[in-house]
Every structure is written in structure tokens, then in C-alpha cells.
C-alpha positions as CSV (number, residue, x, y, z in Angstrom):
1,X,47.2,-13.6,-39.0
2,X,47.6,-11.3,-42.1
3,X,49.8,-8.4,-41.6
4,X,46.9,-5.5,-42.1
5,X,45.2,-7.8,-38.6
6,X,48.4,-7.1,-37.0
7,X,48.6,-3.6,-37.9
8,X,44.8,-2.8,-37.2
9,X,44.9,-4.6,-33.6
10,X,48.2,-2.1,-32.9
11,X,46.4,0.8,-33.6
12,X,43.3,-0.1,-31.9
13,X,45.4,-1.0,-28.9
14,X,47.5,2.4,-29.3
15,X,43.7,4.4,-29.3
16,X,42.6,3.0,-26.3
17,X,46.0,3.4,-24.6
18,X,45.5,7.3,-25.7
19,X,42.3,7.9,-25.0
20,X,42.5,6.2,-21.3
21,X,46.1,8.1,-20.7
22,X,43.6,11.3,-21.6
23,X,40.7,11.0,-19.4
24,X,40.2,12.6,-16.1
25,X,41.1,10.7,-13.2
26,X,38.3,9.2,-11.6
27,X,36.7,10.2,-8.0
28,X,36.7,8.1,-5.7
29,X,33.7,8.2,-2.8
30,X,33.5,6.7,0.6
31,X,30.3,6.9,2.9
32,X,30.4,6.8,6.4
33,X,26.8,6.4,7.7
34,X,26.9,7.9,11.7
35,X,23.0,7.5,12.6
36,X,20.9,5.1,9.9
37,X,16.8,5.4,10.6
38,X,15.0,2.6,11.4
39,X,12.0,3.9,10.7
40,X,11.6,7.4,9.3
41,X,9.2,8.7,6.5
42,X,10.1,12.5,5.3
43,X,7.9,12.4,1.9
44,X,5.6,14.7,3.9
45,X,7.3,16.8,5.9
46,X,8.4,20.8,5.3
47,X,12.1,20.5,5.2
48,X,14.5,24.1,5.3
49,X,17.6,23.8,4.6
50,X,20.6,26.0,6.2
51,X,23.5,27.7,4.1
52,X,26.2,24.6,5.1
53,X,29.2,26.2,7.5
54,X,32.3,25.7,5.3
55,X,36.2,26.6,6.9
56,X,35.7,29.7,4.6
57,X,34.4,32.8,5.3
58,X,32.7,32.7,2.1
59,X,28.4,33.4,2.2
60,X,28.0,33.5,-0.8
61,X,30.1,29.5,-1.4
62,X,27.6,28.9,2.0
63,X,24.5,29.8,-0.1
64,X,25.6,28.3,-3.3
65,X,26.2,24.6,-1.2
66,X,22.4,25.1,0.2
67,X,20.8,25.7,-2.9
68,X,22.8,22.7,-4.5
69,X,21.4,20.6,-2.2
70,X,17.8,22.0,-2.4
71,X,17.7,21.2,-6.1
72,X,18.4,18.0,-5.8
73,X,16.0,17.0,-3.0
74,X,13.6,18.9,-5.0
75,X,14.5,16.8,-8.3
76,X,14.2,13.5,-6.1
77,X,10.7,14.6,-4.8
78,X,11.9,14.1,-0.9
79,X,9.4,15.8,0.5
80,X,6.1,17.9,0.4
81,X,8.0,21.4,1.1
82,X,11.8,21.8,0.6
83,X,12.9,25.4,1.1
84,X,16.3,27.2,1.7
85,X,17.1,29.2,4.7
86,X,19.4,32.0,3.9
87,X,21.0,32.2,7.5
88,X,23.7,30.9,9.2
89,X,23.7,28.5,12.7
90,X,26.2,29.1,15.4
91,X,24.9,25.4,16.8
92,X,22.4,22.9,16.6
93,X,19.5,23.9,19.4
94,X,19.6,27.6,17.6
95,X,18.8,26.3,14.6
96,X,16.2,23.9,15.8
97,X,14.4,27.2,17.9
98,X,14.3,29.4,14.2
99,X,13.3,26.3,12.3
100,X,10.4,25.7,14.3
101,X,10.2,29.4,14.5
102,X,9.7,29.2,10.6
103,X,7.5,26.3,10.4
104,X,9.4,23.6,9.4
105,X,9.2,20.1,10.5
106,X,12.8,18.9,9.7
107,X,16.0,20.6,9.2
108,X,19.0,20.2,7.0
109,X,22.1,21.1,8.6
110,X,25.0,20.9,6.3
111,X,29.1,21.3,7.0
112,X,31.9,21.3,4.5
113,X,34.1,19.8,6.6
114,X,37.4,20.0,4.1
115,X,38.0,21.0,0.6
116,X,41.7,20.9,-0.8
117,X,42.8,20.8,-4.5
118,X,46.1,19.2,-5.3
119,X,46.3,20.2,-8.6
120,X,49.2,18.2,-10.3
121,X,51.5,17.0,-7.0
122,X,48.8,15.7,-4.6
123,X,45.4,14.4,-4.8
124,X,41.8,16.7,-4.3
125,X,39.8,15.7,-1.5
126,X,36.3,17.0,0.1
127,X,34.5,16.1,3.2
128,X,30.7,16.9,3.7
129,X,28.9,16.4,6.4
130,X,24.8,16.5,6.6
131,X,22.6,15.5,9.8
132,X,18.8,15.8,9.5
133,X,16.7,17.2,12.7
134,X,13.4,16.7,13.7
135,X,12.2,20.0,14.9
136,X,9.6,18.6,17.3
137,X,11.6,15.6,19.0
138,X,14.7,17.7,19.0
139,X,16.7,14.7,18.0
140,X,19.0,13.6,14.7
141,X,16.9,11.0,12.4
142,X,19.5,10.8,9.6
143,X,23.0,11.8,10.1
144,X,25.9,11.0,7.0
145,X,29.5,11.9,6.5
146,X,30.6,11.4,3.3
147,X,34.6,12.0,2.3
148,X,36.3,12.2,-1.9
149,X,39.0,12.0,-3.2
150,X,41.0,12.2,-7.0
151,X,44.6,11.5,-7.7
152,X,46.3,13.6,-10.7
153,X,47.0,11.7,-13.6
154,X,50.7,11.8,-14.5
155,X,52.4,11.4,-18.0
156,X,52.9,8.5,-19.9
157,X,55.5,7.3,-22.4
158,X,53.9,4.8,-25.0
159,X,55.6,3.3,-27.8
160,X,54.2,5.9,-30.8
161,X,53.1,9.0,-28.2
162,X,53.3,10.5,-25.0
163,X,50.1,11.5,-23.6
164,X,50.3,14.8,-21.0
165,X,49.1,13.9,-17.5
166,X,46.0,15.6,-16.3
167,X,45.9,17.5,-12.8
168,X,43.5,16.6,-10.2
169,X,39.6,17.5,-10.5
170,X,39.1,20.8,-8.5
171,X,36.9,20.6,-5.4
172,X,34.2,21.9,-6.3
173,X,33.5,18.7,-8.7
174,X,33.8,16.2,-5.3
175,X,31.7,18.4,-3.5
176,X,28.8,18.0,-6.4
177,X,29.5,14.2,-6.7
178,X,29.3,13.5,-2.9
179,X,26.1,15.9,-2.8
180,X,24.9,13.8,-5.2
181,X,25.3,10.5,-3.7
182,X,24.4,11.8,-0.1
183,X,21.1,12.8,-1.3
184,X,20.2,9.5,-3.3
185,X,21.3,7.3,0.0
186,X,19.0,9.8,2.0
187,X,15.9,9.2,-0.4
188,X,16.7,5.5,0.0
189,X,16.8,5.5,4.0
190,X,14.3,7.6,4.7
191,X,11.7,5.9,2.9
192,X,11.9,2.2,3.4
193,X,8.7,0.4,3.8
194,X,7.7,-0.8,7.3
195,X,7.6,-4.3,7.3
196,X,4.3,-5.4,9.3
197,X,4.4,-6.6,13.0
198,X,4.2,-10.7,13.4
199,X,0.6,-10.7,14.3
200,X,-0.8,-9.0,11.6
201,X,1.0,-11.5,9.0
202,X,-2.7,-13.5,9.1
203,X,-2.9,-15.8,6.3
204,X,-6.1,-14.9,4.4
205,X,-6.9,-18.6,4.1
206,X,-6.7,-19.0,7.5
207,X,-10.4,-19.6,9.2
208,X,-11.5,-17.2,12.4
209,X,-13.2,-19.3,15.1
210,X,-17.1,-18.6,15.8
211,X,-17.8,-18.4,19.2
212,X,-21.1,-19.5,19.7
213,X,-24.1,-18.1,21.5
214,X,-25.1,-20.8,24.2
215,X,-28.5,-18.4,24.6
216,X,-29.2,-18.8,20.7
217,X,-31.9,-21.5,19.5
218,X,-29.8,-21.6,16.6
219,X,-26.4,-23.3,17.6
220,X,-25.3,-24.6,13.9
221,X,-22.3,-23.2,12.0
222,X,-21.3,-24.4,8.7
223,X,-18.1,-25.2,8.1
224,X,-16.8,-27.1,4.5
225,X,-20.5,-28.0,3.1
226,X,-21.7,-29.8,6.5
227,X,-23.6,-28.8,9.2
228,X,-22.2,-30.0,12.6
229,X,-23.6,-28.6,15.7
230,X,-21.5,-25.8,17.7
231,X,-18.7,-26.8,19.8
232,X,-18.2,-30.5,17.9
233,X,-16.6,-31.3,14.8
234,X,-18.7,-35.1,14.6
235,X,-22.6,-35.3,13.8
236,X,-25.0,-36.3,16.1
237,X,-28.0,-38.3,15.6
238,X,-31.5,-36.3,15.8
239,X,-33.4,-37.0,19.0
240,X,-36.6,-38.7,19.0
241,X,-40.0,-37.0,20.9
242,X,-41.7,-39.8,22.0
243,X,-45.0,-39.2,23.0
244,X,-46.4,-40.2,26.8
């Protein structure tokens, strides 16, 4: 190998080194799936969604998580109607009473559970909680916990540099990823097609018997080109009238 090889495989090496020494660390997501649907169609529904009850006594970070949310349901087409509430819920049944109140079928009930930055000594983490109600039941039909977290990025000494360690992603950046994800999954599980019952899997070569008429004159069913009379699958010879 010729000595410019040598020298343009160091630096090559010594770029990538750089630039991944200088990237953001990455977020790592964990789902934790609490009540999966079985069966559970939302595409035509009217679904309000609640500001989300965060530790903070913060509306205004309440409102802004709700209307997060909305906009991606409404970018993912969930449903016929997606609309944000701008009210709080002390618990579950009074927020089913003033959905249902407001006309909505199914409601979004969010919860940030945690939301810590660890800037450059610890790592970031976020936990989000979102549990979909059916209004009319009264009952949970889709209920996900999702948790992130992001380590800081510490310096590194390289043979020709030193590249500066990066703090942790903020918060608000996990929140938006696991929003993200939770409402992809939620499209996903909430509109899976309904596989058919065992009896209606009919082949459609399969034949349906004739039942025939024993009043009808007419007793003949065809079946494959031949005629055989009803009830036997072997021809019979005519019958002869013989006069008296």
C-alpha cells in the first residue's frame, strides 16, 4: 500500500472518529404495552383529547402536550373527529361524564409521568403515560406507558484532536420522540383487520348441496355435465310402460 493510501485511510478514519465524538447522544425508547385491543376500530370515532396532568403546575406545558398529540393523530388520519379539550381531569369517571357531555366517543387521557434533564453528569429521562376510554362502555380499550432515556456524551482524547462532550438532550426532545412513537403503535393496534370466523372461511370452489323437492315432478339436478337423478350419484335405467 502506497503511502498517500495510508495517509487518506487515517484521515478518513480520524473524520469519522470526529464527526461520531460530535453527534448528540442517541435516545433510547422502551414501550410498555398495559392493555393491547383485540379488536378495536377508532378510524370513525370523535376522539377529544385532555391537556395531559404533568408533576408541574404548568397549563400552559398541559396544553402544549395535548395539542402535540392532537397534531399527530390528525397527521396519521386516526379518526373521523380529533379535537382538544382545554380542561383538566381530577380522575377518570369525571372525565368520561364531560366527554360524553361534549359528544365524544373516545377519550385521550394523557399523564407525564416524569421529566428530568441531566444535563452533563446524569442522563435525561421522560415517562408518558396515555390510556384511551370508550365513553359509552366506560372501559380502557388502549392503554400504553412508554419511558426515554439519553446519556451525555463525554470527551474524548484522539490521537490528532479532542472532541468536547455533548450534554444530554433536554426533555422536552424524549417527550416528542415518545409521543411520536406512542401514536404510530396506537394507529397500528387500533386498526388491525379482523381475521374472519372459521365458518365463513368457505372455499369458493366448494359445491352447496341441493336439497331436493320430493313434491316436484322434476327431481334432476345436474352436476359435472350428467344428469343423475336426486338423492343418487349412479344412473338408472328408464322404465318401460307396457301396455295391458
Amino acid at each position: 500500500m502506497s503511502r498517500w493510501k495510508i495517509l487518506t485511510v487515517i484521515v478518513l478514519a480520524a473524520g469519522l472518529a470526529f464527526f461520531a465524538g460530535c453527534s448528540a447522544p442517541l435516545i433510547k425508547t422502551q414501550m410498555n404495552p398495559i392493555i393491547v385491543p383485540h379488536k378495536a376500530n377508532i378510524s370513525m370515532a370523535r376522539i377529544g383529547i385532555f391537556s395531559f396532568r404533568t408533576p408541574f403546575v404548568d397549563p400552559m406545558l398541559e396544553s402544549q402536550l395535548a395539542h402535540q398529540f392532537h397534531q399527530l393523530l390528525l397527521a396519521r388520519r386516526a379518526a373521523r373527529v380529533v379535537e382538544v379539550i382545554p380542561e383538566t381531569y381530577r380522575d377518570i369517571d369525571e372525565a368520561i361524564d364531560r366527554a360524553r357531555v361534549l359528544g365524544y366517543d373516545v377519550v385521550v387521557l394523557g399523564q407525564l409521568q416524569e421529566a428530568f434533564w441531566g444535563g452533563s453528569v446524569g442522563p435525561s429521562k421522560a415517562t408518558v403515560d396515555i390510556r384511551l376510554v370508550d365513553t359509552v362502555r366506560r372501559i380502557t380499550v388502549w392503554y400504553l406507558s412508554a419511558s426515554a432515556k439519553a446519556n451525555p456524551r463525554n470527551d474524548k482524547d484522539l490521537l490528532l484532536f479532542r472532541t468536547n462532550g455533548n450534554r444530554a438532550r433536554p426533555p422536552r426532545q424524549l417527550v416528542g420522540r415518545l409521543l411520536a412513537r406512542m401514536s404510530d403503535r396506537l394507529i397500528y393496534e387500533t386498526r388491525r383487520p379482523i381475521k374472519p370466523s372459521s365458518w365463513s372461511r368457505r372455499s369458493k370452489t366448494e359445491e352447496v348441496p341441493v336439497v331436493p323437492d320430493p313434491d316436484s315432478t322434476d327431481n334432476r339436478t345436474e352436476s359435472k355435465g350428467s344428469v343423475t337423478e336426486s338423492g343418487s350419484g349412479v344412473r338408472k335405467p328408464p322404465t318401460l310402460n307396457r301396455g295391458t
